[in-house]
Structures are given as C-alpha cells and as structure tokens.
C-alpha positions, 0 to 999 in steps of 0.5 A: 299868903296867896298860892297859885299854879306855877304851870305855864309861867316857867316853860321849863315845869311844863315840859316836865309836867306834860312827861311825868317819866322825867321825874325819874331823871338822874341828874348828874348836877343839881345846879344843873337840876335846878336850873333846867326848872327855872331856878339857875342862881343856887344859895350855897348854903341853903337858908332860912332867910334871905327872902325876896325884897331882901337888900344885900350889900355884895359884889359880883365875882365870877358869876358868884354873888358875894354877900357881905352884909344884909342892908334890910329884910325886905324892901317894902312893910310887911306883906304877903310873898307870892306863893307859888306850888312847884314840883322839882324833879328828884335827885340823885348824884353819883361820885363825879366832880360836881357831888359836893353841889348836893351835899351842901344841902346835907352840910347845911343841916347836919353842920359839925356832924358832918364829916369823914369819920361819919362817912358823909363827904364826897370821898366816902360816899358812892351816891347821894339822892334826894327827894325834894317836898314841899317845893315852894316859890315866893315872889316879891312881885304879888298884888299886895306889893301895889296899890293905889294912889289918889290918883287912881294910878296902881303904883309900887307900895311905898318902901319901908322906912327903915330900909329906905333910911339904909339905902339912903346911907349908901346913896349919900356915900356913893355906895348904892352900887353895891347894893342888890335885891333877891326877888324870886326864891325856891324853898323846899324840904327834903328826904335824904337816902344815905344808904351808900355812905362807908358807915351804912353800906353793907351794914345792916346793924348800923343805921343813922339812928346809931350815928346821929343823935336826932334830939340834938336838931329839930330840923330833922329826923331818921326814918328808917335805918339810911333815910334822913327828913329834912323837916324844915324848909330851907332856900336853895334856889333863886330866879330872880336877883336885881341889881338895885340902879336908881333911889330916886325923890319921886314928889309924892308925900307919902311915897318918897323914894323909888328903886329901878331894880335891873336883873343880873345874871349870876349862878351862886349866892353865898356869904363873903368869907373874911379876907 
C-alpha cells in the first residue's frame, strides 16, 4: 500500500491544518463533521467492508443509498487501494436532534450490549464525544489501477472476471441501473468518553468495566473507568460513490469490457431493510 498526504487535495483539511485551534471545534452533527472534510456520504452503520471498487446492487431514495445485495468486492484483481493519512477533527454531540448520528458508531460496535438499561441511547445519555485515530482514506484510483497496453497507451486494469461475469448478468437483463461502485472510503478507530451516561455520571464506583464484559469483543477495550477503544477500524465515511452507466466490448482480447463510472450525489449508505 502506498501512503501519501492528503493536505491540498481536499481544501477542506487544509483550512483545518492551517488553524489547529479548529481541532477543538464541538460539532453539533457529525454528518455535518464529516462533511465540512470532505466525506458527505456517511455508512450508517459503520463497517468492515464495502472497500472502494466494491459493485452494489441499490437504488437511490432520498438522498440514501439503499443497498440490497453486494455484486462483487471489488471491480479489478487484486491490488493496492491508495492509502491517504487524514487528520478528522474530534467530536463531540450534546442531547439535540441529530445525536443518534453519533451513537450509531457506539451501536455498531457494542450491538446488543447497547441499550437503555446500560444507559447508552439518546434518552439516557447528555453528551457523547469521540476521539477519532488512525484516520485513513482509501482510493480505488491508485497507480496500480492502470497499466500499460502494447500500444504504449496507460489504460484502466482490466476488470476482474469474476465481477465482470456478475455484471454482465445484470446487462443482459436490463438490470445494469441498479448497480453502483463506492470509489473513495474514510476508515478510522475511535475512543469513546461515556462518562455522561445515567450508568456512570456521578458514579464514581461504577465504571464501564463493571458493565461491559471486554472479553466478549475484541474489537474494543475499557480504559479507564468511562473510556471505551475502539481497536478496530471501521468505514464511517465516503467521498466518492458512481453510478456504473456503460459495460461496454472494447475489442481488445485481453481487456474485454470497460465501465464509465458517473459520480452521484447521496448522504447516507446503508442496507436495504426486508420489506
């Protein structure tokens, strides 16, 4: 993988790099959070796949990208995402209307843990904030997604047969408009203080370790008596999803098939629930 600066790509890190005093900002959305960086399309819930050059049989509803089945992981044969260092400023969400954005993040990790009785939901909780690390980005559109044909021209890889065997099967039945690619992705851990949950405020002798059995879940830990660690990295954000428009012949043996990728506007991704 191939990790390069993200400064002066997105305008929006470089205001907050050129004023580190905005690190400190409270956020009253972290939608809105995300957003302001670059990263306006949010996984609700966060997740461990869903990587760029992912195909994503969904259809667009209010602004949300509904997902009902994963066509292929990933467009083109193995290789190197992109790797991008981004700095995501904390935050922090007090009881309003928009708090659940933030404790989606907290559900997605504790999942049947969390609940009332624990004191981690909008209704029992004054104020959540989160330190986020490890911010990363990952770009389906690194150098090793091209190469060089034999006739010297630097085109697109070839894609992987399997998934262009999948697309194929929704061209051939008039299907290919359902079918979208997510082609830049924001992961990150992140560090929880929950010390204004009803469980723990003004509690001194109770602490998350008395609640929450870490051994159960090794994607986090407790430290300290309200802090939560989120050890493994989730995708919470994207940059970039496409509209996959054309598969068309292209007449060369060993490259078959292209895709035009048309990007679309949407602010949530998530799973289509069973109707």
């Amino acid at each position: 993988m191939k990790n390069r600066t993200l400064a002066g790509l997105l305008m929006a890190l470089a205001l907050i790099a050129s004023s580190p005093s905005s690190y400190a900002q409270n956020f009253k959305s972290l939608k809105e959070a995300l957003k302001n960086q670059g990263y306006p399309v949010q996984y609700i819930p966060p997740r461990d796949n869903w990587l760029p050059g992912v195909v994503l049989n969904a259809k667009v509803d209010s602004g949300r990208l509904k997902v009902s089945e994963t066509v292929c992981r990933s467009l083109f044969p193995p290789v190197d995402l992109e790797v991008s260092d981004v700095r995501l400023a904390n935050y922090q969400a007090v009881k309003e209307k928009n708090f659940d954005v933030g404790l989606n993040l907290l559900k997605a990790i504790l999942g049947g843990l969390l609940t009332g009785e624990l004191g981690f939901d909008s209704e029992s909780m004054k104020e959540i904030e989160i330190t986020f690390s490890d911010e990363t980005e990952y770009s389906l559109y690194g150098e090793d997604v091209y190469e060089i044909n034999e006739a010297g021209e630097v085109v697109r890889r070839a894609i992987d047969p399997r998934c262009q065997a999948r697309i194929k099967e929704y061209k051939d039945n008039g299907d290919l408009d359902k079918l979208y690619v997510i082609t830049r992705v924001l992961s990150a851990k992140f560090l929880y203080d929950l010390a204004k949950s009803k469980k723990l405020e003004g509690q001194l002798d109770v602490g998350l370790k008395d609640i929450l059995d870490t051994d159960v879940d090794a994607s986090y830990k407790v430290t300290g008596r309200t802090t939560l660690v989120v050890e493994q990295p989730f995708n919470i954000a994207a940059a970039g999803v496409s509209k996959l428009e054309n598969f068309i012949e292209t007449g060369d043996i060993s490259r078959r098939f292209d895709i035009t990728l048309v990007p679309i506007s949407v602010d949530v991704i998530e799973e289509q629930e069973d109707e």
